[in-house]
C-alpha positions, 0 to 999 in steps of 0.5 A: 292528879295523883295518878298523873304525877305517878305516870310521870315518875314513873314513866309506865304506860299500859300500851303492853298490857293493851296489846296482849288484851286485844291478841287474846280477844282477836284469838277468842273472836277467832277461836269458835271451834275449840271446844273447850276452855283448855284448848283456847288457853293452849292458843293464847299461851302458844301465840304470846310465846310467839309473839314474844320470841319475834 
């Protein structure tokens, strides 16, 4: 009950926090050919800066 009064006075929800979650797992899903690690972060950084800018 406690959490649900704090979401009320609040007035937050995690729908942001959700839809960047599932961008970066499509992006890994996608992202098969990068080779390495540093290669994928650069993807993920480059399209939420996209997706930020729109």
């Amino acid at each position: 009950m406690e959490g649900s009064q704090s979401l009320i006075v609040n007035v937050a929800t995690t729908g942001k926090v959700e839809a960047n979650n599932t961008t970066i797992k499509h992006i890994k899903r996608t992202a098969r050919g990068y080779c390495n690690q540093k290669n994928c972060i650069s993807v993920i950084t480059l399209r939420s800066a996209a997706r930020t800018a729109a």
